[in-house]
C-alpha positions as CSV (number, residue, x, y, z in Angstrom):
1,X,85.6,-14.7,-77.3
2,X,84.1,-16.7,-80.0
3,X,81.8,-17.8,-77.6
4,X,80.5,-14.4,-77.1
5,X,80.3,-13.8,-80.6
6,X,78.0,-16.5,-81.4
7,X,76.1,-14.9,-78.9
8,X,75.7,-11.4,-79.9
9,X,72.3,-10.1,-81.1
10,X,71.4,-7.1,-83.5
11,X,67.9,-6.9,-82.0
12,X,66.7,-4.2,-81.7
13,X,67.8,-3.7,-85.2
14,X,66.4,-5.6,-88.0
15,X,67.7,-9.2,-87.5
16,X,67.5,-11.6,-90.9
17,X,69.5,-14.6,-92.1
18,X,71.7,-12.2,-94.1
19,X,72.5,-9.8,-91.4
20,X,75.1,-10.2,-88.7
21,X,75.8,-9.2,-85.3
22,X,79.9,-9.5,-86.1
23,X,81.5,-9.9,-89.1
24,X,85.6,-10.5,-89.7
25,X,86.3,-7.1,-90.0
26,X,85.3,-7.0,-86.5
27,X,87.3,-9.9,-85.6
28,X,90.5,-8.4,-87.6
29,X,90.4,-5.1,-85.8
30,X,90.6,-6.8,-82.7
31,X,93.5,-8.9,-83.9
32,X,95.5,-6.2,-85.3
33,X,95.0,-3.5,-82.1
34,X,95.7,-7.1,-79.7
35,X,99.6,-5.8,-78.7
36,X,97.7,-1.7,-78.2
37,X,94.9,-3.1,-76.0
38,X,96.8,-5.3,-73.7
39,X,99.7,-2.7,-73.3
40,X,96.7,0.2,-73.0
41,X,96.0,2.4,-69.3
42,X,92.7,2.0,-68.0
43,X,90.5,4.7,-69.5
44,X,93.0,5.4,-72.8
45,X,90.6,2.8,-75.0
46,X,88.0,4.4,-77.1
47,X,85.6,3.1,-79.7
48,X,83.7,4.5,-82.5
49,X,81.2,3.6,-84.4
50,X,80.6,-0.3,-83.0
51,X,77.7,-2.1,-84.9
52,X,76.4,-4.2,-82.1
53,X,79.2,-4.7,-79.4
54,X,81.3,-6.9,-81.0
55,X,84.5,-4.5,-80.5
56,X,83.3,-3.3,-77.1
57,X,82.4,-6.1,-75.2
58,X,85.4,-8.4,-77.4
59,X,87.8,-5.8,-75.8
60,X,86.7,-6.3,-72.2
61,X,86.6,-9.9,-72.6
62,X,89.7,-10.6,-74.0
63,X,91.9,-8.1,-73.0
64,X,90.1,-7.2,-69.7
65,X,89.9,-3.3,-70.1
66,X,87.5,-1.0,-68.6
67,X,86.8,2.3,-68.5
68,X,86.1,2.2,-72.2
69,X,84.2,5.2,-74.0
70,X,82.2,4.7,-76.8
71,X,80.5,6.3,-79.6
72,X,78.1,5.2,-81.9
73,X,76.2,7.6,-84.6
74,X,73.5,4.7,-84.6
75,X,71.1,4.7,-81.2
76,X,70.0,1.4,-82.5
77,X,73.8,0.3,-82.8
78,X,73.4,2.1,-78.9
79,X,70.9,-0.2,-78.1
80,X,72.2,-3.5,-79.2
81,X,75.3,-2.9,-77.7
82,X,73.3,-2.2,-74.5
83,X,71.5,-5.6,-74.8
84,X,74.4,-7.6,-75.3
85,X,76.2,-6.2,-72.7
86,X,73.1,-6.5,-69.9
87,X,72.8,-10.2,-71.2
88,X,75.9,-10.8,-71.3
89,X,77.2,-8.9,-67.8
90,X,79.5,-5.9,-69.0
91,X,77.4,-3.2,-68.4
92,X,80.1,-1.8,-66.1
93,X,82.9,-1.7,-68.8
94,X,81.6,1.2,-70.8
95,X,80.3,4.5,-71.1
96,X,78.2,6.3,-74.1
97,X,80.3,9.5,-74.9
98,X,79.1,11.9,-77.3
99,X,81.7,12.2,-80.8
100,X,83.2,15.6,-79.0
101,X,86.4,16.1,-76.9
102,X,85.1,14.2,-73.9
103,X,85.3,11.2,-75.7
104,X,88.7,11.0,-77.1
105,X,90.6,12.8,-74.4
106,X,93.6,11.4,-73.0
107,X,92.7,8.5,-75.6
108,X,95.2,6.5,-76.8
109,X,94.2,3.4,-79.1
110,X,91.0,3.8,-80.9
111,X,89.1,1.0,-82.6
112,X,86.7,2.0,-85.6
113,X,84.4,1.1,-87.9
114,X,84.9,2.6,-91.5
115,X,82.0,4.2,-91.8
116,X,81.0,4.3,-95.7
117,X,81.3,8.0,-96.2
118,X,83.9,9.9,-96.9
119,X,82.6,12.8,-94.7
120,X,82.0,10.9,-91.5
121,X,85.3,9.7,-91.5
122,X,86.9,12.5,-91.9
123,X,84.9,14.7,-88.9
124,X,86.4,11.4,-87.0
125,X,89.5,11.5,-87.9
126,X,89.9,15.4,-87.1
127,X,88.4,15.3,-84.3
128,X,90.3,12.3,-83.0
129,X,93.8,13.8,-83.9
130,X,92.4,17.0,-82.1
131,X,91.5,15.8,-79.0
132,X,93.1,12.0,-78.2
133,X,96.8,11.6,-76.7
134,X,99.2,12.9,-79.0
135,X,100.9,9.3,-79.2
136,X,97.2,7.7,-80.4
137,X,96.8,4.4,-82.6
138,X,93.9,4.5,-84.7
139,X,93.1,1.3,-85.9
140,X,89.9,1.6,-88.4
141,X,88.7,-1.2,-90.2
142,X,86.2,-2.5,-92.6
143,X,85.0,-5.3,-95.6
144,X,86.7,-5.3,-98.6
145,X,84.0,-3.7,-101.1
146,X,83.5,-1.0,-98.6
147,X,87.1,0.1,-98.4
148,X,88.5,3.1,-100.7
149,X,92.1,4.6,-101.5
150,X,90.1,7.6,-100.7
151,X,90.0,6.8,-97.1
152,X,93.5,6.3,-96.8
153,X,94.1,10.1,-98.0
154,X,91.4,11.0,-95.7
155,X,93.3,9.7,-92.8
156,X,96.5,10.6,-94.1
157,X,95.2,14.4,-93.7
158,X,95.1,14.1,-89.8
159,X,97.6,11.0,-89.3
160,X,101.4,11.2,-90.1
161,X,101.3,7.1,-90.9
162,X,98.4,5.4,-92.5
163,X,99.1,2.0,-93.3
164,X,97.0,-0.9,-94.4
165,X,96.2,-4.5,-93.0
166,X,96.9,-7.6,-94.9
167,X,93.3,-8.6,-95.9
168,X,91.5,-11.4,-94.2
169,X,88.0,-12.8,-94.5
170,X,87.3,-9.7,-97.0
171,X,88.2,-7.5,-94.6
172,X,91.0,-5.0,-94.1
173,X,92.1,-2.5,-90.8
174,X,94.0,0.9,-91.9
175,X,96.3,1.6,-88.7
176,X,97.1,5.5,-88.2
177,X,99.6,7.0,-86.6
178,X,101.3,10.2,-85.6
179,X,98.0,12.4,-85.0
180,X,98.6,15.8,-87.0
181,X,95.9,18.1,-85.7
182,X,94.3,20.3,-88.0
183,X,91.1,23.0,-88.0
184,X,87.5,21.6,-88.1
185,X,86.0,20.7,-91.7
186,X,82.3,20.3,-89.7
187,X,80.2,20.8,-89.9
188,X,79.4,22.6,-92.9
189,X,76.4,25.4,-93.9
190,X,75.5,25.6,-97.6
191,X,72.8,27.7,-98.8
192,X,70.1,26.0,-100.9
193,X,68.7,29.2,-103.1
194,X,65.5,27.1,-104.1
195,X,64.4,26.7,-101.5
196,X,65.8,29.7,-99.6
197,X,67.4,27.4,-96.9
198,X,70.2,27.5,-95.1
199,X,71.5,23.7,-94.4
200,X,74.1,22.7,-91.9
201,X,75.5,18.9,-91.4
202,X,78.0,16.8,-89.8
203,X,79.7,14.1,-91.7
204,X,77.9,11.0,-90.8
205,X,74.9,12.4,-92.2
206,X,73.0,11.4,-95.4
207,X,73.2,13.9,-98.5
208,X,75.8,16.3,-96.5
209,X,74.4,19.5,-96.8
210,X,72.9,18.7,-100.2
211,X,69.0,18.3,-101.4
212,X,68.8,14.9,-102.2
213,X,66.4,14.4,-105.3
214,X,63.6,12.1,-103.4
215,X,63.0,14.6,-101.1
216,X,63.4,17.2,-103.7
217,X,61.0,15.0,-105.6
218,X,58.7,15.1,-102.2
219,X,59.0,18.9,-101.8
220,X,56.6,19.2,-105.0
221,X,53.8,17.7,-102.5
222,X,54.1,19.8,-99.8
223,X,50.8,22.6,-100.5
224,X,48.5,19.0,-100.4
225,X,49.7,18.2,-96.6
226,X,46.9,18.4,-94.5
227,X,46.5,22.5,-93.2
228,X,45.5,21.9,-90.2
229,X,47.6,19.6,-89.2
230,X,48.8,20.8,-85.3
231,X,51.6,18.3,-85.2
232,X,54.0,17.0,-87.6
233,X,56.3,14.5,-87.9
234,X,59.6,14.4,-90.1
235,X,60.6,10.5,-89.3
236,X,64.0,9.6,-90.7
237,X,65.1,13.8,-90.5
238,X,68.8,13.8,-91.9
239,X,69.6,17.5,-91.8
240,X,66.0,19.0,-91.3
241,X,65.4,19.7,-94.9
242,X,61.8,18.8,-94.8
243,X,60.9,19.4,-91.2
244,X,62.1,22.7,-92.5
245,X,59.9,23.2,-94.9
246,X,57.2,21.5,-93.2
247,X,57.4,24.0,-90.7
248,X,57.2,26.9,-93.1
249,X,54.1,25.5,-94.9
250,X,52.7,25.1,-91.6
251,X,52.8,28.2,-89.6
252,X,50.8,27.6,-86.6
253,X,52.5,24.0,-86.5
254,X,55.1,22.1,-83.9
255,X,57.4,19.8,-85.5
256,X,59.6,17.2,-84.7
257,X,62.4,16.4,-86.2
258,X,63.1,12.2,-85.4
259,X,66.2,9.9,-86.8
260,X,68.0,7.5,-85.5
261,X,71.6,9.3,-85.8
262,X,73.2,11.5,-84.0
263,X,74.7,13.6,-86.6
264,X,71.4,13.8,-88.4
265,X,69.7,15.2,-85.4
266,X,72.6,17.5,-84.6
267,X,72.3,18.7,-87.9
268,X,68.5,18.9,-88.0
269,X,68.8,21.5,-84.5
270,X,71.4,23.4,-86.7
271,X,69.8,24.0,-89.6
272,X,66.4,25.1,-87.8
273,X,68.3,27.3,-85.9
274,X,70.0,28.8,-88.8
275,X,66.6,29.0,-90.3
276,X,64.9,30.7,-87.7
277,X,62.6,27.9,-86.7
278,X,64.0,26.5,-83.4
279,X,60.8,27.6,-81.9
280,X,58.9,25.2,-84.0
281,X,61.0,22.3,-84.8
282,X,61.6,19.9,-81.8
283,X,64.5,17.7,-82.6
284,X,64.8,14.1,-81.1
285,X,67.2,11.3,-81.6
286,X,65.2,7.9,-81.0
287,X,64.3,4.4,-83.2
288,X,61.5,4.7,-85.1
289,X,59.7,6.9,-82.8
290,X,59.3,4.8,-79.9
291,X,59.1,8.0,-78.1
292,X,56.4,9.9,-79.7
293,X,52.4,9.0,-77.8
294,X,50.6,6.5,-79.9
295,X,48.1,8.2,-82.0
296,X,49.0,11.8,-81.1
297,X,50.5,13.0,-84.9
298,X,48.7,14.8,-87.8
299,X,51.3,14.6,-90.6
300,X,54.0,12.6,-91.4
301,X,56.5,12.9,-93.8
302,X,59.0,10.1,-94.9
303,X,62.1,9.3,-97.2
304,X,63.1,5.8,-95.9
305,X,66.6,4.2,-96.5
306,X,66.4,1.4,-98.8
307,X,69.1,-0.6,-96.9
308,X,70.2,-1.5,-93.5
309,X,73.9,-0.4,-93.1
310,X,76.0,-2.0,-96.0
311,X,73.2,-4.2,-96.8
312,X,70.0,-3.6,-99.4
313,X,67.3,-4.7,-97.0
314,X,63.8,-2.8,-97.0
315,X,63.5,-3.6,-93.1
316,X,64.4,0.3,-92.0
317,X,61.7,0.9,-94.0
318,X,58.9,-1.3,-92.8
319,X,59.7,-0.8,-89.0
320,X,59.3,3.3,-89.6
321,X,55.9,2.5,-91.9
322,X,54.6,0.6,-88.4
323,X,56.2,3.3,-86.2
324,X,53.7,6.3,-88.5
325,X,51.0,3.9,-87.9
326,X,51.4,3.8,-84.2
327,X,52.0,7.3,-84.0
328,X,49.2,9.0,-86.9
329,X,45.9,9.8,-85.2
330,X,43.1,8.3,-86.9
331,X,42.8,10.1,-90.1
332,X,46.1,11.2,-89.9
333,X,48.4,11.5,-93.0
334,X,51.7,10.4,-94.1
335,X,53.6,11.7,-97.3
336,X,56.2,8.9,-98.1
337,X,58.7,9.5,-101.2
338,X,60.7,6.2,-102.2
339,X,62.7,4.2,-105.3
340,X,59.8,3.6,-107.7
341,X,61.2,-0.1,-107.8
342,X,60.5,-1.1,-104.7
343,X,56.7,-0.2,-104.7
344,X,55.6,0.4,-100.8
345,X,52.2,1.0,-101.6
346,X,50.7,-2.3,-100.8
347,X,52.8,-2.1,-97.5
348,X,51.8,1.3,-96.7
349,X,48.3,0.3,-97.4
350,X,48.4,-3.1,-94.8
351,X,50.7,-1.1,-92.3
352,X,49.1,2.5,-92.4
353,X,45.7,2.7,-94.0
354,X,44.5,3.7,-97.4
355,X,47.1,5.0,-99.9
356,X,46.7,6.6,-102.5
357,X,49.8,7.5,-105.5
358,X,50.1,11.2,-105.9
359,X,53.0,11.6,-108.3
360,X,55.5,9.5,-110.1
361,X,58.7,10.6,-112.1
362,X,61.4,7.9,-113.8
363,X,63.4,6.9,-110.2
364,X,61.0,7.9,-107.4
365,X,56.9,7.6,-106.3
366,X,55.2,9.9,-104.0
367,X,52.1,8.1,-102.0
368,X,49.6,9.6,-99.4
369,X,48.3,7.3,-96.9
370,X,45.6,7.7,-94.4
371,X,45.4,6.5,-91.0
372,X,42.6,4.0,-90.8
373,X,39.9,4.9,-88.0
């Protein structure tokens, strides 16, 4: 198995000396669910939430299991696994399930990844008590710094038995037992007066159903977007906020709604709908756009993550400037709202075309950038 490890690849995610393609908390997950995976049924093994493949394809090598189902919020985490497994021969061992009760039933050892928020693991967690065996082992794990009491109480709402790994390699596994099932807590609709929006999200999702203040900061911008701009573009969407708005300020417009996770886009087709606006917002789950025709946008509008997972890395950001620049017709526009700190412009200006600042407050900078011809 450490074979295959060496082996495994991030691409297509942004790959860099200091990002990995398995870490030890993959390793210890494996390690601790060993005695549940070679005792488990064909079919009963589900995983959630695999970075690249390292759980997946480590299960099917060393313990020889198929039929696995597996979810991962990420398409890019999707993809990668993909990869590895095509390169590496496994395509046949898995399936890509949905997070719904397809995927967990008749489950009966799952193998996760923490995810960072509280909220994302708890829609997990309740929905794997829910719908998995009644007799299911949950065996979530994660590094050190990432790792809360919290997520111990979080689990202990839906398991009977949460206990915790001795660490290793600054990494930890929580192992639940005793599923306790329990009503939905997602998603969740909260009204934003202000704006006079209804929002709806699923836990995985970025700012939950709240306006986070970039794009709060972005909003201010919106009557300077281009009127007539046909189609629009919210790349990185979360729950919809700004397609949202977009869409109001833009009558006569068609907007898609584009982000690499499945909860975002879930959420993004729920809060148009509970807007009114499913006519006019076009929601679509994808990597940086690949799916959108080169030079067929108007508008784009943009708050990129400033990090790659765990990890402080401006790559996200980078690959979605090139993605507006494939996708903007010339003299297109894109509104981008980011950490004053990190100063896109010149990028925006090398990657996009000419870009301008158009507002400034203490944390973030707003920039307008014009496709060049």
């Amino acid at each position: 198995m450490d074979e295959l490890f060496d082996r495994l690849r991030r691409f297509p995610d942004v790959e860099a000396p200091n990002l990995f393609a398995v870490d030890g908390a993959d390793r210890l997950i494996l390690d601790e669910a060993a005695p549940a995976l070679d005792a488990a049924a064909p079919g009963t093994v589900v995983v959630v939430d695999d970075r690249y493949g390292a759980l997946t394809l480590g299960t099917a090598v060393r313990h020889d299991v198929g039929l696995l189902r597996v979810h991962q919020d990420s398409i890019v985490g999707e993809r990668s696994l993909a990869a590895n497994a095509e390169r590496e021969g496994l395509t046949d061992r898995y399936r890509s399930c949905a997070l719904d009760e397809e995927l967990l039933a008749g489950a009966r050892v799952v193998l996760l990844r923490l995810p960072r928020s509280l909220s994302a693991l708890t829609e997990i967690a309740e929905i794997v008590a829910r719908s998995a065996d009644p007799g299911v082992v949950v065996f979530a794990g994660g590094r050190d710094k990432h790792i809360s009491r919290a997520m111990n109480d979080v689990l202990g709402a839906s398991f009977a038995d949460v206990r915790a790994s001795r660490g290793r390699q600054k990494s930890r596994v929580l192992t639940a037992r005793g599923a306790r099932p329990g009503p939905a807590s997602f998603p969740v609709r909260e009204s934003l007066p202000e704006l006079d929006l209804t929002v709806v999200a699923h836990g995985s999702v970025f700012a939950g159903p709240r306006l986070d203040i970039g794009t709060r900061f972005l909003l201010d911008f919106l009557p300077r977007i281009d009127r007539g701009a046909q189609l629009a573009v919210d790349l990185g969407c979360g729950t919809g906020i700004l397609a949202a708005m977009v869409a109001r300020q833009l009558p006569t417009a068609r907007v898609i709604a584009t982000d690499q996770s499945a909860a975002a886009v879930t959420s993004a087709a729920e809060t148009a709908a509970a807007n009114g606006l499913s006519d006019r917002i076009e929601t679509l789950r994808d990597d940086a756009a690949a799916a959108i025709p080169s030079g067929s946008v108007d508008l784009v509008v943009c708050n990129p993550p400033f990090h790659v997972g765990a990890t402080v890395h401006t790559g996200a950001a980078h690959r979605m400037f090139a993605a507006a620049a494939r996708i903007l017709r010339p003299g297109g526009e894109m509104w981008t709202v980011y950490n004053r700190h990190l100063d896109y412009r010149p990028a925006l200006s090398g990657v996009v075309g000419t870009t301008r600042v158009e507002g400034r407050n203490r944390k973030f900078t707003v920039t307008r950038s014009v496709r060049n011809r």
